[in-house]
N, C-alpha and C positions, 0 to 999 in steps of 0.2 A: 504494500500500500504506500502510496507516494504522500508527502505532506507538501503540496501547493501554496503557492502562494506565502504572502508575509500578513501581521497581523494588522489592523489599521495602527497610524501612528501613535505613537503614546503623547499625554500631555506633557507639555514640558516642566522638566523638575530636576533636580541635581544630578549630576553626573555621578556614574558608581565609581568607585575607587577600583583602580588598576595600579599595577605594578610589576618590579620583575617576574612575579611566577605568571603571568600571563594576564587577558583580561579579566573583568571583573565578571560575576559571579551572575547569570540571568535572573537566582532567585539567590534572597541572602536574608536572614535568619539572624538577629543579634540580640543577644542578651534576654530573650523572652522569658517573663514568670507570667502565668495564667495563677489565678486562684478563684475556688469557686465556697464563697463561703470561708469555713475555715480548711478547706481543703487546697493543697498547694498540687496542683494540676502539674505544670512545668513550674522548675527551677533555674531559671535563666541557661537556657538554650543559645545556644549557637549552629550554624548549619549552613553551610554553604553549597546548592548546586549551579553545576556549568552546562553551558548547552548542549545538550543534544547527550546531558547524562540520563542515565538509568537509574536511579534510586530507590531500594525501598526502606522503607520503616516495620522494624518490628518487635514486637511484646508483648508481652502475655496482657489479661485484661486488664485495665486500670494504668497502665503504662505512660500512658499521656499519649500516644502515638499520635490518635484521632482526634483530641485538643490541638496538638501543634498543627496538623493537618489544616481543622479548620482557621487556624490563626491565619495558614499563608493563603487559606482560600476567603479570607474575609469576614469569616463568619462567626469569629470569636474575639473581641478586641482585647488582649495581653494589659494587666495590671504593670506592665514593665517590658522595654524593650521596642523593637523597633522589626518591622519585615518592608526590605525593596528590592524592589522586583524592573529587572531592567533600568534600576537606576533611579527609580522612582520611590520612595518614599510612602508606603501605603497601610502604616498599621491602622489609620483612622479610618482610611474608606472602607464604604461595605464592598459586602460580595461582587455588587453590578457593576461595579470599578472595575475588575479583574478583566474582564474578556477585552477592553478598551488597551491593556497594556498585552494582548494575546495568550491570555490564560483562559484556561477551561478544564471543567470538572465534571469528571461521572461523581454517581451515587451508588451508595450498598444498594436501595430500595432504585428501582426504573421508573423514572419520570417519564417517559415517554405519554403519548396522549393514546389510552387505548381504542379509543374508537374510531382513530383516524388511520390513515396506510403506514405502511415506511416512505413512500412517498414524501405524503404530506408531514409528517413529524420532523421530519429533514427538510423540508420546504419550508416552515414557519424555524427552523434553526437557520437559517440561509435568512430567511426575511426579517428576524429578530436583529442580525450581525448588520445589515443594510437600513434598518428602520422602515420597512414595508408594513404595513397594515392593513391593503383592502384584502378584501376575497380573492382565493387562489384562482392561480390561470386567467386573468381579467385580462392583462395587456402580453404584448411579446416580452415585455421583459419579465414578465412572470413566467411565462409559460418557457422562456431559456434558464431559471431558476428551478422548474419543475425538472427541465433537462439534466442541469448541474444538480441535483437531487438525486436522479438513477446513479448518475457517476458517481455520488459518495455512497449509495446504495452498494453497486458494484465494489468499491474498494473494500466494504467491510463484507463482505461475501453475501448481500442480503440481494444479490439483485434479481433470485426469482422469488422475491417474497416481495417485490416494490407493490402489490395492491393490496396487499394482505393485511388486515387492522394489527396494527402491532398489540393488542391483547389478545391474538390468535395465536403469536409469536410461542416457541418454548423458550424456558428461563436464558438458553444463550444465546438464541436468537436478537434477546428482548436487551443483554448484554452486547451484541453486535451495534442492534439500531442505536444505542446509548453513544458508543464509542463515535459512529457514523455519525451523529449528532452533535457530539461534541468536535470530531477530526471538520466540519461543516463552517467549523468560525474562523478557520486557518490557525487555528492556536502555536504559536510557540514552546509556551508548556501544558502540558494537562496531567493535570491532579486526577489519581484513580483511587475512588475509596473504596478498599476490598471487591476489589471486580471479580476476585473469582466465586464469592461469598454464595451458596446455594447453588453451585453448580457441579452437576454431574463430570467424574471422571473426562469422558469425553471432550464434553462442554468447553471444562479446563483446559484440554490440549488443545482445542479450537481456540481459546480464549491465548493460550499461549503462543501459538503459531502467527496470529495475527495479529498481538502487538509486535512481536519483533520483525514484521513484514515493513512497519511503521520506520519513514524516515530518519534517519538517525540523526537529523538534525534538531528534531523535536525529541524538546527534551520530558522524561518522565518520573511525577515522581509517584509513589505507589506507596498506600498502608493496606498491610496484608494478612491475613492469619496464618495462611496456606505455604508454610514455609516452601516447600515445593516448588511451588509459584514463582514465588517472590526470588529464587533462588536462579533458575530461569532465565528470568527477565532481565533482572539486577545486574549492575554492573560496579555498582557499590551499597552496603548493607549496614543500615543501623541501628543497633540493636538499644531500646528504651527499656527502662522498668523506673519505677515509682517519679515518673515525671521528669528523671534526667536519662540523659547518654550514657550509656555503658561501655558502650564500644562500637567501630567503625571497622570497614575492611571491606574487601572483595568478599565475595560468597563463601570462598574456600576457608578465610582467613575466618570469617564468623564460624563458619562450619565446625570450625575446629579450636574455637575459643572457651577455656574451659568456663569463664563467667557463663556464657549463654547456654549451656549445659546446666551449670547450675541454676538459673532462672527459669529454665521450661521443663529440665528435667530431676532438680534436687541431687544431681550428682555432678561431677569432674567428668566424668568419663564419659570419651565419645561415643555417641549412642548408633 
């Protein structure tokens, strides 16, 4: 699957900080504490990814994984700390800020609209990123949007399901239309929350085949349970428990870290 195109411009705001080890960081993570109540979520976080990395996040429940997650996607504003993203500055805005600087998010649960096709659920994601609002297919430039539709149908492998109401859809189907939905805003990075969560063996390998089909310029970042998965995918792994970092490394390196051993399994030893 190709990733096209670039995301619209970003508003203008400080520049990221670069230096010798290379440019600056597409998504960057600094100093965050989350608390909910008297519960201390993250513990001043730090985090840095580069483009067109692989990343995922992983920890047993309660970890903060999916606090931090939602911090970078908006949806959590941090008692402390800071997240920007292409250089931009964004721990105050909400979520709907996010796709303007070319970010995008799936969900555990599928938002898609059930009663409408793959077609049109990709058509109103295409006409969302444009600011369209009449009724589908009314003018030509609808109906070359309806076009550019099957296309991102085709990429995510749904494209003899383009009439098919996506509540017909099975669970990975309904995971495909999501991913085609979100790959539809031209995103730079996209945020995956447990995509493989509820799905069948198979599913999963479908599910694994075609993010990595996904341009490698677009960058990913992943919370997961499915270490399997996530292992995969990953091209760098970090591993959380009670709302801080424990450890970082390539898959192999986590794999064989006896902390993380201790965290999921109460032992040292490689399992």
């Amino acid at each position: 699957m190709a990733h096209t195109g670039t995301a619209p411009s970003a508003p203008s705001g400080p520049p990221g900080p670069s230096g010798p080890a290379g440019p600056a960081p597409v998504v960057e993570v600094r100093a965050v504490t989350v608390a909910f109540g008297g519960l201390l979520a993250l513990r001043d976080i730090d985090l840095a990814i580069a483009r067109g990395e692989r990343l995922a996040v992983l920890g047993p429940n309660g970890a903060g994984k999916t606090t931090l997650f939602n911090v970078i996607a908006g949806d959590v504003t941090p008692a402390a700390g800071s997240v920007v993203i292409k250089g931009v500055e964004c721990v105050h805005r909400p979520s709907r800020y996010r796709p303007r600087l070319g970010v995008a998010r799936t969900y555990q649960k599928a938002r898609a609209l059930a009663g409408l096709t793959v077609r049109e659920n990709i058509y109103l994601a295409l006409a969302g990123l444009r600011g369209r609002h009449r009724p589908l297919w009314r003018t030509a430039a609808d109906r070359r949007m309806g076009e550019e539709a099957a296309d991102v149908a085709h990429r995510v492998w749904l494209a003899g399901q383009l009439d098919a109401a996506a509540g017909e859809l099975s669970h990975g189907q309904q995971r495909q239309l999501e991913l085609g939905m979100a790959i539809a805003t031209r995103p730079d990075v996209m945020l995956l929350d447990e995509p493989a969560s509820g799905l069948s063996r198979g599913e999963r390998e479908r599910l694994v085949e075609l993010l990595e089909s996904f341009d490698e310029e677009l960058t990913l970042l992943l919370v997961e349970h499915d270490m399997d998965v996530a292992f995969r995918i990953a091209r760098r792994v970090v591993v959380m428990a009670d709302g801080e970092q424990v450890t970082a490394g390539t898959p192999e390196q986590v794999r064989a870290d006896p902390q993380v051993h201790r965290i999921y399994l109460g032992t040292e030893a490689p399992a």
